[in-house]
Backbone bond lengths (Angstrom), bond angles and torsions (degrees), N, CA, C in turn:
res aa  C-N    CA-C-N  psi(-1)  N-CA   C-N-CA  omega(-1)  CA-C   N-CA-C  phi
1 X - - - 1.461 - - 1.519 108.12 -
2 X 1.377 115.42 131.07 2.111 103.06 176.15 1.409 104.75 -70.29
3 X 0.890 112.83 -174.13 1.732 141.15 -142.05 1.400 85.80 -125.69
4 X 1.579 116.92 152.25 1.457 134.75 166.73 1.732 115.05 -116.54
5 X 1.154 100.96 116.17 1.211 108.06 -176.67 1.080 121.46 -57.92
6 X 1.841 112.95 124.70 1.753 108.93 -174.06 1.551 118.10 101.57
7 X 1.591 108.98 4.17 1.836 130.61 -149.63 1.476 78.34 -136.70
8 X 1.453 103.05 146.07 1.500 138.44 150.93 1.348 129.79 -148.49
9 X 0.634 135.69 141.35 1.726 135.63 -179.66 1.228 97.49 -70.17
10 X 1.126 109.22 -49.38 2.076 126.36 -149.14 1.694 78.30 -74.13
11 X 1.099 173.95 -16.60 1.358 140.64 166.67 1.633 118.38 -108.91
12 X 1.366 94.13 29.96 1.793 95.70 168.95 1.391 105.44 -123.74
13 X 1.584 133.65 153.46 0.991 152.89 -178.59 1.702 105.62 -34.23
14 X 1.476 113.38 166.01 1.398 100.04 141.70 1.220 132.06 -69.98
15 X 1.336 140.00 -41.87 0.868 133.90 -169.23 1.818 121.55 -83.98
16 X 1.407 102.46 -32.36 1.866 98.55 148.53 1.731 105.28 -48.92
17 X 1.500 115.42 -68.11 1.554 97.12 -172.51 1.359 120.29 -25.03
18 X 0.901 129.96 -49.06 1.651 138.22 -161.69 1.375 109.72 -85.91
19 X 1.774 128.75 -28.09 0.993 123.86 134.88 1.527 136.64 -44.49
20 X 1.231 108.67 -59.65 1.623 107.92 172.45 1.699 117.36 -70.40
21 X 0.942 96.98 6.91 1.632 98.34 178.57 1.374 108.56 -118.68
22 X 1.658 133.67 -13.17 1.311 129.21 120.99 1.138 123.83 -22.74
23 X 1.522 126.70 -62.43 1.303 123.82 -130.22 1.060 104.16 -122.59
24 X 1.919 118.52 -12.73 1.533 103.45 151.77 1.186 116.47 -80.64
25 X 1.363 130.39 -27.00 1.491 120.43 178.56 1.547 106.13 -57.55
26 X 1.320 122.29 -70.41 1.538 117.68 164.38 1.954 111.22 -9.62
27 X 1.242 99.03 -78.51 1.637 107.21 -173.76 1.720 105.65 -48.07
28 X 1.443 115.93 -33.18 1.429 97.35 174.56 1.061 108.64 -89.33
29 X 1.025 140.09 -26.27 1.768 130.62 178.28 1.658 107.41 -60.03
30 X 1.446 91.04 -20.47 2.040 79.21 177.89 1.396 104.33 -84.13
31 X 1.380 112.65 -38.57 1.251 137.18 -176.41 1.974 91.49 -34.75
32 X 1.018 107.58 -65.35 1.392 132.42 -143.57 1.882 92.72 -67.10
33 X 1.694 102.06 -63.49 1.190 105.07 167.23 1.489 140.14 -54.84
34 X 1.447 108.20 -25.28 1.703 103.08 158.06 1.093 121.35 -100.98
35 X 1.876 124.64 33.53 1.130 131.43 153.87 1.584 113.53 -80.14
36 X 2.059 120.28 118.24 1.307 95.16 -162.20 1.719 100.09 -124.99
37 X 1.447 89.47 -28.65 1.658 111.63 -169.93 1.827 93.70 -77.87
38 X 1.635 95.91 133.98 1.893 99.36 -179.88 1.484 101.86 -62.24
39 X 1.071 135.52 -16.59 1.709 134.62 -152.93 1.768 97.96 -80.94
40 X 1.537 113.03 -14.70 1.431 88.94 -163.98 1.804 113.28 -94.06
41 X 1.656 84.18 1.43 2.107 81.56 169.32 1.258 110.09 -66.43
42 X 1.190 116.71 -5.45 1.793 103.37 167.33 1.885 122.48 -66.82
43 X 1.283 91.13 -19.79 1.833 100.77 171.19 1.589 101.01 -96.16
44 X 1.000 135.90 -48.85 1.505 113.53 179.07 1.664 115.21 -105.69
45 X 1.286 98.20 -152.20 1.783 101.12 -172.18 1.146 105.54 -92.86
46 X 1.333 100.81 157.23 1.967 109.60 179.55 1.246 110.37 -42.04
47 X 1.420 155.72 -15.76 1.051 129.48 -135.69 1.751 87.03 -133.21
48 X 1.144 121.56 -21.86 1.111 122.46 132.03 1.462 149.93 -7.57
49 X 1.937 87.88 -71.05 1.434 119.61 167.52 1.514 112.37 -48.93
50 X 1.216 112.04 -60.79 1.500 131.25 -161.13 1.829 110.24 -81.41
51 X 1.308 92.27 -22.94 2.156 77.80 166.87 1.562 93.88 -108.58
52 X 1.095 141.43 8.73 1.784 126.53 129.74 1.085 118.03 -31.15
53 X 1.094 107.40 -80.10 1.610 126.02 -175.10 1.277 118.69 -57.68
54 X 1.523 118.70 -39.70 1.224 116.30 179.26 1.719 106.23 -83.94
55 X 1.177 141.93 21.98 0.843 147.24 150.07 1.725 120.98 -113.66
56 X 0.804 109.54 -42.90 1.872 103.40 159.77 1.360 101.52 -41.33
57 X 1.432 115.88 -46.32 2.053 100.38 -164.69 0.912 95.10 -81.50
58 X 1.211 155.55 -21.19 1.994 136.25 -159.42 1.653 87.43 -102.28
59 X 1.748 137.19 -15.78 1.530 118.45 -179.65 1.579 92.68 -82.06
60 X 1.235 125.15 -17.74 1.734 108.40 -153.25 1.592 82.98 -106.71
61 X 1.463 142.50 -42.24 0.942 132.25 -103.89 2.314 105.50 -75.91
62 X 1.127 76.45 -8.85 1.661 92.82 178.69 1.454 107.98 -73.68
63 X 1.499 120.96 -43.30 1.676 126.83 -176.19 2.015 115.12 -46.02
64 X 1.085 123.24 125.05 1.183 101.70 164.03 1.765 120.91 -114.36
65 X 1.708 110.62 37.55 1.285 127.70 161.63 1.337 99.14 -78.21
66 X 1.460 84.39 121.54 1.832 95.12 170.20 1.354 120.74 -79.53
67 X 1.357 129.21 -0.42 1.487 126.60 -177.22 1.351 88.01 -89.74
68 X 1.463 139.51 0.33 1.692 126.92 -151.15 1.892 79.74 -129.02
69 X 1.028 119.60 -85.89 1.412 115.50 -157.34 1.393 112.37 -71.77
70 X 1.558 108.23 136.27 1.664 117.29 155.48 0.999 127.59 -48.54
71 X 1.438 109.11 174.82 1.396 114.23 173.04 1.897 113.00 -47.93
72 X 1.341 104.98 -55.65 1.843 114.10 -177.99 1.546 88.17 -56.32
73 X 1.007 160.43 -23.73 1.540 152.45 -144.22 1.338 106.10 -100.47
74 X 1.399 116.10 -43.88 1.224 149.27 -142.21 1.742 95.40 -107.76
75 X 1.273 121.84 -34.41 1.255 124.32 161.39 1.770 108.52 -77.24
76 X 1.002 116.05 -51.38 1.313 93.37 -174.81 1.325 136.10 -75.96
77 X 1.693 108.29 1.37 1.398 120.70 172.30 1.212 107.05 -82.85
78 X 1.429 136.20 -48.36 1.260 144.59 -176.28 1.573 98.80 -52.50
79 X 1.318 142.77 -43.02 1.382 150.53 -162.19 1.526 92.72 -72.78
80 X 1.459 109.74 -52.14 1.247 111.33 -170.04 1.749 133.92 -55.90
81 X 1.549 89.48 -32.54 1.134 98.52 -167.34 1.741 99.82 -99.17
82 X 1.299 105.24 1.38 1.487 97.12 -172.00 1.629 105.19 -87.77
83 X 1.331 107.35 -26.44 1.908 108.02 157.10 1.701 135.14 -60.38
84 X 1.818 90.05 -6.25 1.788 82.65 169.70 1.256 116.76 -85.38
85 X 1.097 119.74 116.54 1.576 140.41 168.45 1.658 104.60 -36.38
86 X 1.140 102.61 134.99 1.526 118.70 -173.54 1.479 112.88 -99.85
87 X 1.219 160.98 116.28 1.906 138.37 172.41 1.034 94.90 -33.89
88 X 1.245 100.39 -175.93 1.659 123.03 156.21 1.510 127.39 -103.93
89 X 0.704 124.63 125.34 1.706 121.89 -154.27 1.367 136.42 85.52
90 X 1.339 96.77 3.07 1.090 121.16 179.57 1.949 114.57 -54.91
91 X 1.349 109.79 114.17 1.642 112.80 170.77 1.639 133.91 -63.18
92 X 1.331 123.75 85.26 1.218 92.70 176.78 1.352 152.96 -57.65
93 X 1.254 109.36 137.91 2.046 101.21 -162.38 1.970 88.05 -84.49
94 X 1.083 80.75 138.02 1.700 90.55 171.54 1.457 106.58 -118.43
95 X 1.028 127.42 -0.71 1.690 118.40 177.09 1.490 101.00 -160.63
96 X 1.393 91.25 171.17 2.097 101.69 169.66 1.425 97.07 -56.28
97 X 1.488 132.32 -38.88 1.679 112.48 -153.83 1.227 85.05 -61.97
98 X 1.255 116.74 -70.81 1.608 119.07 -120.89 1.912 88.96 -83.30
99 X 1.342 128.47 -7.45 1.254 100.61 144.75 1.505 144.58 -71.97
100 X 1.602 110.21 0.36 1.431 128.33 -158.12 1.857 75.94 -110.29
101 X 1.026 108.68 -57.67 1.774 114.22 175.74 1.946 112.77 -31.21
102 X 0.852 98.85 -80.66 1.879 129.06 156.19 1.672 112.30 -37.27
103 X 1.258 116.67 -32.49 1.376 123.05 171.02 1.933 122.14 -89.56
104 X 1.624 86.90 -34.49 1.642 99.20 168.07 1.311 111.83 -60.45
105 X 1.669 114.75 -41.77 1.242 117.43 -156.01 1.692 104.14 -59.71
106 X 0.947 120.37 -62.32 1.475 139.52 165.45 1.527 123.39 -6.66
107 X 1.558 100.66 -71.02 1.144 109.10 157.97 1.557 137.64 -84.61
108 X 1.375 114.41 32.56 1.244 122.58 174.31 1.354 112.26 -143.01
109 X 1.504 91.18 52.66 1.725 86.65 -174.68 1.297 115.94 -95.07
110 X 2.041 107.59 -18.10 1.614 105.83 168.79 1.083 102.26 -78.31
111 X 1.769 139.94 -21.60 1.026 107.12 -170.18 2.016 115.62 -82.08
112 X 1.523 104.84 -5.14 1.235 116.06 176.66 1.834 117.39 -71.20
113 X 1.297 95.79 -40.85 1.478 119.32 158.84 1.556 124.36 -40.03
114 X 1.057 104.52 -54.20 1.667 127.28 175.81 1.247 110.95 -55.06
115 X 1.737 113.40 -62.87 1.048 101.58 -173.05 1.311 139.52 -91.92
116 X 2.166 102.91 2.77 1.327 99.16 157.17 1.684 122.25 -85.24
117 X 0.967 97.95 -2.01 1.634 109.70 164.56 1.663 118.83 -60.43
118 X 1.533 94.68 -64.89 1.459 107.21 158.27 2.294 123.14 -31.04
119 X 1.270 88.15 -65.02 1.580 106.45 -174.03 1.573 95.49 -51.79
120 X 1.629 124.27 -56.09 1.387 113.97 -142.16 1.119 89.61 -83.22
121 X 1.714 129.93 -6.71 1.983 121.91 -176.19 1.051 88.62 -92.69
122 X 1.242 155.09 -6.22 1.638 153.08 -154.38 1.452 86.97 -96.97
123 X 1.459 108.65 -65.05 1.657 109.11 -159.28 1.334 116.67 -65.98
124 X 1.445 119.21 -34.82 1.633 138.98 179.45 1.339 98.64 -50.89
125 X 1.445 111.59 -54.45 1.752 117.54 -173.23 1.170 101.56 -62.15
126 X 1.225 124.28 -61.06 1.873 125.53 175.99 1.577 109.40 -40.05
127 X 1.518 109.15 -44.46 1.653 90.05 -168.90 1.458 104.23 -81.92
128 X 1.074 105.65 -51.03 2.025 103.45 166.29 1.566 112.09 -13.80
129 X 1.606 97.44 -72.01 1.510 86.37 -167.96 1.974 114.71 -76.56
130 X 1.228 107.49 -18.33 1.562 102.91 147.96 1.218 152.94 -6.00
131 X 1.875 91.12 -59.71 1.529 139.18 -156.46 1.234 85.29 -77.61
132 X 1.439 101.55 -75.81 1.726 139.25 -169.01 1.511 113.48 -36.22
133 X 1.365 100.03 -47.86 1.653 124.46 162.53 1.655 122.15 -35.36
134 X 1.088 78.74 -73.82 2.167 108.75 179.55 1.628 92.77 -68.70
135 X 1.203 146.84 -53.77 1.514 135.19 -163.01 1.477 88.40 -72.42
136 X 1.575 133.78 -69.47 1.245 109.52 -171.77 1.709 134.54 -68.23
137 X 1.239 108.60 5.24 1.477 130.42 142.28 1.472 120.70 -48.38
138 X 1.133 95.14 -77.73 1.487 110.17 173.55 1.934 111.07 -35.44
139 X 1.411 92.40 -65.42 1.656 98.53 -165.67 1.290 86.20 -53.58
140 X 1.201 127.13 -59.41 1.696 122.93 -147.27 1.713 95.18 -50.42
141 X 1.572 119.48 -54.98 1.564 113.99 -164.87 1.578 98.49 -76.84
142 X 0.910 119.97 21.03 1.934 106.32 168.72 1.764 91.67 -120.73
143 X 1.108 112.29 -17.84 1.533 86.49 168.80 1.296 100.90 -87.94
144 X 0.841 159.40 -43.75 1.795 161.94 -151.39 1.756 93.14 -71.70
145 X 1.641 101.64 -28.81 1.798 79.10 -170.39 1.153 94.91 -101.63
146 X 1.520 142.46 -10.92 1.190 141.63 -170.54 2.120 97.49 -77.63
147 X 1.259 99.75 -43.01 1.708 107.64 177.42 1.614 92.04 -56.95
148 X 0.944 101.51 -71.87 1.817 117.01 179.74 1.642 88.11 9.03
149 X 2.124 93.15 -91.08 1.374 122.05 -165.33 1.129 93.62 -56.66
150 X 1.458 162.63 -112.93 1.290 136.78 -167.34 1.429 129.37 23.87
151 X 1.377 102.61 -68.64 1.601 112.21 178.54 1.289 122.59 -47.06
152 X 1.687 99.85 -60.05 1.772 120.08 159.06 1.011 100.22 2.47
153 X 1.602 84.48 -93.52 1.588 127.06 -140.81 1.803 92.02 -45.42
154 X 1.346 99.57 -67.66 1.712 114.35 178.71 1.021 107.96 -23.74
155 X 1.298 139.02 -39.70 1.589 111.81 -178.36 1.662 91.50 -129.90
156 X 1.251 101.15 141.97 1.775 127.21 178.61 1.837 105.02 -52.70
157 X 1.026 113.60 168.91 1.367 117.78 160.85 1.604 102.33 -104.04
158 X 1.151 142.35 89.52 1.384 164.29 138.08 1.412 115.55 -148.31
159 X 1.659 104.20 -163.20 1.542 108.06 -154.84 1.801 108.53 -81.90
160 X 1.124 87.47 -27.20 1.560 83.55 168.45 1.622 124.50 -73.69
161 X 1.323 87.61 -38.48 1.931 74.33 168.69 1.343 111.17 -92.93
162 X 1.232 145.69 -9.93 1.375 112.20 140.14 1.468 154.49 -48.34
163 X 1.783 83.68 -35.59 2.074 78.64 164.93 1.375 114.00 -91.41
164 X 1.330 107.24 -9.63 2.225 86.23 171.94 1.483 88.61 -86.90
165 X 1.108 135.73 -45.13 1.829 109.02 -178.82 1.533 120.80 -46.39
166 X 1.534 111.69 -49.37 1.495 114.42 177.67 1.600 103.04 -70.04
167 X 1.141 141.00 -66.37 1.855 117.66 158.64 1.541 132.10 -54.48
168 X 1.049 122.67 43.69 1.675 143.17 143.73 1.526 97.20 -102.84
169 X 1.528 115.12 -60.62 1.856 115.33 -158.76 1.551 81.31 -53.56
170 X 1.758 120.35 -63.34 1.723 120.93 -166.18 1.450 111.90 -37.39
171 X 1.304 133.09 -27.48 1.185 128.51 179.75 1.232 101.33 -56.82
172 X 1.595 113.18 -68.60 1.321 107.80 -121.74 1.761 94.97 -86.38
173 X 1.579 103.73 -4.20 1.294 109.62 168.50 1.311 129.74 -83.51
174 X 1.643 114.15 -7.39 1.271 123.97 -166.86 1.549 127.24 81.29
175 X 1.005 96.11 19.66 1.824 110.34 -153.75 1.568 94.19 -82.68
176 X 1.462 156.08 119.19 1.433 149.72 167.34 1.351 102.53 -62.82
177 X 1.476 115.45 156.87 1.328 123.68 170.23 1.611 113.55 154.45
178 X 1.204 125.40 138.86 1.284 121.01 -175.10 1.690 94.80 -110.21
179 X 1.654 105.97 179.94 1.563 112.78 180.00 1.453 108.44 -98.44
180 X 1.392 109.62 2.55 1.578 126.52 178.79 1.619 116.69 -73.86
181 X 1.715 84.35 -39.98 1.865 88.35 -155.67 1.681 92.39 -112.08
182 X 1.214 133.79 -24.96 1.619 155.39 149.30 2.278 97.83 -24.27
183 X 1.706 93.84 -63.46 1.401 108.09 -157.56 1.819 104.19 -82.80
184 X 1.410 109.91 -23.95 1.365 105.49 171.59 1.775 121.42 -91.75
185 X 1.199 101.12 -14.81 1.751 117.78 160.74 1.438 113.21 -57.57
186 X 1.307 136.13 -31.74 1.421 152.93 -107.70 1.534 98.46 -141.87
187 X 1.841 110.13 -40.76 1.542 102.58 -149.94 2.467 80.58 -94.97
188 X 1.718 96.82 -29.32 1.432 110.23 -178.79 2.152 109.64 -67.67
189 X 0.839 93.59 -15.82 1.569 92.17 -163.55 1.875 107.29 -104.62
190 X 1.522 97.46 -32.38 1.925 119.81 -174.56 0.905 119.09 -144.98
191 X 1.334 119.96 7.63 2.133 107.98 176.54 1.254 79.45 51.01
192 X 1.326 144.33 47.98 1.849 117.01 152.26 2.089 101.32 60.14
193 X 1.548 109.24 26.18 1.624 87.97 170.31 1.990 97.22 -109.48
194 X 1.641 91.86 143.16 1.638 82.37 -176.26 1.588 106.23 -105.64
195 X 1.636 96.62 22.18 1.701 89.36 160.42 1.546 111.40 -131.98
196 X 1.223 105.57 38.89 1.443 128.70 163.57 1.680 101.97 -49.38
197 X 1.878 95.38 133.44 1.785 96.81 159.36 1.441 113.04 -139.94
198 X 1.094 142.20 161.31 1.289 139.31 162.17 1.750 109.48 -103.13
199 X 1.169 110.46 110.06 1.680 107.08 -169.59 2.354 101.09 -104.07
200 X 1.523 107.11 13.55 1.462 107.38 -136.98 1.638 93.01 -128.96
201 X 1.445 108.33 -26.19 1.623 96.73 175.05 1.674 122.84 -102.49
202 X 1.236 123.09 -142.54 1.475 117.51 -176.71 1.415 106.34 -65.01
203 X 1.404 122.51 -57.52 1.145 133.34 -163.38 1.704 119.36 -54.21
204 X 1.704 90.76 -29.19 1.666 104.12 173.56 1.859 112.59 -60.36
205 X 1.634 80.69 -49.36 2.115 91.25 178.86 0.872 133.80 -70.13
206 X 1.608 102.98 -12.60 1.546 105.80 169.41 1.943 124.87 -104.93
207 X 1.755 85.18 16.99 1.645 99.11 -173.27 1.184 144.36 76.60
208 X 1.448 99.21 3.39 1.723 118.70 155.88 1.353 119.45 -107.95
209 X 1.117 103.61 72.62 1.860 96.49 173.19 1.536 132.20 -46.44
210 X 1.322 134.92 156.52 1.084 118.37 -178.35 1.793 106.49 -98.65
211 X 1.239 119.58 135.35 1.187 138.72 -168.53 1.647 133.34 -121.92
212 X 1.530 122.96 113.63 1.485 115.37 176.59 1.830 113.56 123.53
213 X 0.969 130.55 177.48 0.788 125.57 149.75 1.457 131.12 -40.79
214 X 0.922 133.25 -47.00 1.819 124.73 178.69 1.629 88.77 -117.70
215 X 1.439 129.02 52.34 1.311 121.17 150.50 1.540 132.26 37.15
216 X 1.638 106.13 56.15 1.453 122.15 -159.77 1.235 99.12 -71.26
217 X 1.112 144.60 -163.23 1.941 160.53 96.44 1.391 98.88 -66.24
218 X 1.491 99.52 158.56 1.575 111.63 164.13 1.457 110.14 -82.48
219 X 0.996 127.77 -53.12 1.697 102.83 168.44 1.695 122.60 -60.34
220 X 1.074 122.73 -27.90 1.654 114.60 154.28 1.539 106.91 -44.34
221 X 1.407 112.40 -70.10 1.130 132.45 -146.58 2.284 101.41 -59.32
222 X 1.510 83.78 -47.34 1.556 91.74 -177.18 1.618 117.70 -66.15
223 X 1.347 107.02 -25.17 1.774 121.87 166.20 1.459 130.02 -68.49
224 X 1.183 82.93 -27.88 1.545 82.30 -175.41 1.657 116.35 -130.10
225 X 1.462 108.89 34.25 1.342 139.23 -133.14 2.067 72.86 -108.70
226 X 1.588 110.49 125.06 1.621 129.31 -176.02 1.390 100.37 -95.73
227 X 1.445 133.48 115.42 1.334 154.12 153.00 2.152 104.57 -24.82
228 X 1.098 109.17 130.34 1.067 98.78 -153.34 1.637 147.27 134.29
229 X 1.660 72.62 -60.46 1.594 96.58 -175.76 1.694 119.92 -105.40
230 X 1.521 123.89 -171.99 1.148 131.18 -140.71 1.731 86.83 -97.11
231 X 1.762 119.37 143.56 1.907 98.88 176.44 1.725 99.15 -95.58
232 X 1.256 87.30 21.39 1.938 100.98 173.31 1.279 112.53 -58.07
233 X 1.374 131.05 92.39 1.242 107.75 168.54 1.575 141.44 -67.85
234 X 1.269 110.49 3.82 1.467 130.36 155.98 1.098 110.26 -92.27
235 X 1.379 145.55 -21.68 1.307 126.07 -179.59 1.601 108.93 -58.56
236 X 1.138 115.40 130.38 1.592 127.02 179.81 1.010 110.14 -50.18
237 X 1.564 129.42 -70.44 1.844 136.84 -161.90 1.850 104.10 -61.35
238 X 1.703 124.28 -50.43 1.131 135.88 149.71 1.385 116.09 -24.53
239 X 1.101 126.15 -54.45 1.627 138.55 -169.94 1.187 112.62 -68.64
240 X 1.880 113.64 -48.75 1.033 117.00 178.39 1.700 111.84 -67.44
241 X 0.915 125.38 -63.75 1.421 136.55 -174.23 1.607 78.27 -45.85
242 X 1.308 115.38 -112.53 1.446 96.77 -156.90 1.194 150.92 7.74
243 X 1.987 103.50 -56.86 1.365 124.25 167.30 1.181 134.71 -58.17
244 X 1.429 99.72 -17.92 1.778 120.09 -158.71 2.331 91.24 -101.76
245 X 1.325 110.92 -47.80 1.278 127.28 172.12 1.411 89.91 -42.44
246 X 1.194 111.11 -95.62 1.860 119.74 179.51 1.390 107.40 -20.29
247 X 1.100 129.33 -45.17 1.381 122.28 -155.92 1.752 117.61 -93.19
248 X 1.871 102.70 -31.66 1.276 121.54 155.32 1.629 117.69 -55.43
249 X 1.216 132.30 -22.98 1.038 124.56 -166.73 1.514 92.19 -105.79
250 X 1.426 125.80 -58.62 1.285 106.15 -172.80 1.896 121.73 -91.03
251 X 1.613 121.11 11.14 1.260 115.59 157.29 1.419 106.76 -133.35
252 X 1.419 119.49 -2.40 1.366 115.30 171.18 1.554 118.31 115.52
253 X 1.765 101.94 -25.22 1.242 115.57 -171.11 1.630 104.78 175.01
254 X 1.375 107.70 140.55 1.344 137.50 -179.65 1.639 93.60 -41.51
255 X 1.592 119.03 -60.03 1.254 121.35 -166.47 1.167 121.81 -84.60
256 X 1.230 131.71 18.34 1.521 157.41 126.99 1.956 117.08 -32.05
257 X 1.338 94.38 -59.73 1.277 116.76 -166.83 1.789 98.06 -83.34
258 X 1.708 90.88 127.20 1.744 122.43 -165.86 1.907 96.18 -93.32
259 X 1.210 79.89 -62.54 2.004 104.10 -157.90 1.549 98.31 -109.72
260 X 1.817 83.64 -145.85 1.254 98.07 -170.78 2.177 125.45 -76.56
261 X 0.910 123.40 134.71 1.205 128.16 -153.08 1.631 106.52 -104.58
């Protein structure tokens, strides 16, 4: 320890000695303890130096301001904090948003509530009327085929229900013709056969035979051929309409026509 100038031990009592040798040790231990900055072991002895320092790190060693703790400081915070237990699933926030993000979430959980409430009455209503959609689909094509069979049924498969079937289509086409002058064309041209041919007159020699009940050609037949109907030229109801078309245009009407056409 240095010496104080003007001080001796050797002219104080014993029992002052033992006082002043209290009370400088005291004064250097404070001495010692408000040594904080490493620079000041340059005024005393190394050993000095080293319980500085080793006391600066155990006052800071809790701080994790880096302008405040050393390197030893700076290690023992990092240790410290590497024992706090994390959850599991836990998100890391990487910025202010996505903690303000992460904080919204929280409090908007009725409003998150709401609106899957919202969505699943949205979709229910959508499939409802869906449903509603497709069933009155449905009905509509079972009545259309139920009319369908109706129609059938309505007219026979013979000669009579072919010409009131082919005068319904004549209506709605405008086509003239009665079932009078239609049915006596029919019995003169085919005995009523609707796979009647003529293989024996001009029309045969020149490779259009006449065909059907009222004994069409295929180019007659294809001209004057009613939307609708069968491009069968044997089909009976087809034949007729055709024949009756042809015959409206060039005598005005089916029941015009005596003979041969």
């Amino acid at each position: 320890m240095p010496s104080i100038s003007g001080f001796s031990l050797g002219n104080l009592s014993s029992r002052t000695k033992k006082m002043s040798a209290v009370g400088l040790g005291t004064a250097g231990a404070a001495a010692l303890a408000l040594t904080v900055l490493p620079g000041t072991a340059a005024q005393g002895d190394a050993g000095q130096a080293t319980a500085a320092k080793k006391v600066n790190a155990q006052n800071v060693s809790f701080s994790t301001h880096s302008s405040v703790l050393p390197a030893q400081g700076k290690d023992i915070a990092a240790a410290q904090h590497s024992l706090i237990a994390v959850p599991a699933g836990a998100k890391k926030v990487e910025s202010v948003k996505d903690a303000a993000v992460t904080a919204k979430s929280f409090t908007t959980t009725d409003d998150a509530a709401k609106a899957i409430r919202a969505d699943a009455k949205q979709r229910a209503a959508k499939a409802d009327a869906q449903r509603k959609a497709e069933a009155a689909a449905k009905k509509e094509r079972a009545a259309k085929a139920a009319a369908n069979r109706s129609a059938q049924r309505a007219y026979p498969n013979n000669l009579d229900g072919w010409i009131r079937e082919a005068m319904s289509i004549m209506r709605k086409h405008g086509i003239p013709g009665s079932y009078e002058g239609i049915h006596r064309n029919i019995i003169r041209e085919s005995a009523g056969n609707p796979y009647a041919i003529n293989n024996w007159d001009i029309n045969a020699r020149n490779g259009v035979p006449s065909k059907g009940l009222l004994q069409v050609i295929k180019p007659t037949f294809d001209a004057y051929h009613v939307e609708g109907t069968s491009w069968n030229q044997y089909d009976p109801v087809a034949n007729i309409v055709a024949a009756c078309n042809y015959a409206a245009d060039r005598y005005g009407s089916m029941d015009n026509v005596n003979s041969a056409y």
